[in-house]
RODO-2510 file (C-alpha; in nm, 4 decimals, decimal comma):
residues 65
     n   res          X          Y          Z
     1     x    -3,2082    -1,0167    -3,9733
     2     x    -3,3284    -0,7014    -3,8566
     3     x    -3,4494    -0,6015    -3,5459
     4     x    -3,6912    -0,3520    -3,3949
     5     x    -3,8660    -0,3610    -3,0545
     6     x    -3,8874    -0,5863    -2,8061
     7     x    -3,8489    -0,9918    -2,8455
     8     x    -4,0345    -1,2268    -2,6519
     9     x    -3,8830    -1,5320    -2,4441
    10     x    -4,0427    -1,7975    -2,6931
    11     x    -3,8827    -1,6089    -2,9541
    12     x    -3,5393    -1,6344    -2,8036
    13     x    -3,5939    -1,9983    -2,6910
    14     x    -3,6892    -2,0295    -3,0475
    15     x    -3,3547    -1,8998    -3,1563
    16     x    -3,1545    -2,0995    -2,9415
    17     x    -3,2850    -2,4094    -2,9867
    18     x    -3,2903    -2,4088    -3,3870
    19     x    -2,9073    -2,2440    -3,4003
    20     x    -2,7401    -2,3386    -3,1099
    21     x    -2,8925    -2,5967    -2,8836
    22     x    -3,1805    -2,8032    -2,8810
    23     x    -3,0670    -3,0309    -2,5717
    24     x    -3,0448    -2,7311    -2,3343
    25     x    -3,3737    -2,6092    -2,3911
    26     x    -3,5366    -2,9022    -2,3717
    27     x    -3,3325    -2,9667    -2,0574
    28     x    -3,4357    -2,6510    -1,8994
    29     x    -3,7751    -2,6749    -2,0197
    30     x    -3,8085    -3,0380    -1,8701
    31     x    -3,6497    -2,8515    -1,5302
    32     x    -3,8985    -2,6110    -1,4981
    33     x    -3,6483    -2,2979    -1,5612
    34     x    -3,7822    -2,0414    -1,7965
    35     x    -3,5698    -1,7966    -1,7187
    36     x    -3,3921    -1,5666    -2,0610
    37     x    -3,1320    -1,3398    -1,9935
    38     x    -3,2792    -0,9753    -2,0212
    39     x    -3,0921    -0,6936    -1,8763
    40     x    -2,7377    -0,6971    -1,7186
    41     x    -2,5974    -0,4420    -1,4488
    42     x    -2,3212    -0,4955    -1,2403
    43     x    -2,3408    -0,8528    -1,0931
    44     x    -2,7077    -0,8464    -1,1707
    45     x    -2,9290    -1,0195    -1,4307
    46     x    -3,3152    -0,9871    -1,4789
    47     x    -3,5206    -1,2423    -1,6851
    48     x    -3,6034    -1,0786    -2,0747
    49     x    -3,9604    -1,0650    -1,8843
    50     x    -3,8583    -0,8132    -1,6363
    51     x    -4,0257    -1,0206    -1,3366
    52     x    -3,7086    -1,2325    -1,1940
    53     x    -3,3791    -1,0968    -1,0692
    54     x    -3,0471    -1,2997    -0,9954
    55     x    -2,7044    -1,2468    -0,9091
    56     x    -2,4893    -1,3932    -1,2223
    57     x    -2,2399    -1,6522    -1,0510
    58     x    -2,0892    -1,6994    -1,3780
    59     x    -1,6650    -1,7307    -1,2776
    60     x    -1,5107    -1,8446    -1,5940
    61     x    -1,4516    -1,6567    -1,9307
    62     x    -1,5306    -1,9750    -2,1432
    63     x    -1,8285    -2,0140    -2,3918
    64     x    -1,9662    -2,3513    -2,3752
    65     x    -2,2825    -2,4849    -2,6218
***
């Protein structure tokens, strides 16, 4: 797959859902969190929108699906 410009959040939701987890979307999505993982500095992360920014809490080194 080749990729070229910018990819919106219903794209990556998309994504997820068909190739890694359905259950978590429609977990967040039933949770009211639409928030996708954009850009990353430092201990900062902003939403793929631009509009949100959080601190990433994330301790452990695991990868859980």
């Amino acid at each position: 797959m080749t990729h070229s410009g910018p990819v919106s959040k219903s794209v990556v939701k998309a994504h997820f859902r068909n190739h890694v987890s359905p259950g978590k979307v429609d977990f967040f999505e039933s949770a009211g969190i639409d928030f996708v993982i954009g850009d990353r500095q430092g201990p900062f992360i902003w939403d793929l929108a631009g509009g949100k920014k959080l601190i990433n809490c994330h301790c452990n080194g695991g990868v859980f699906n």
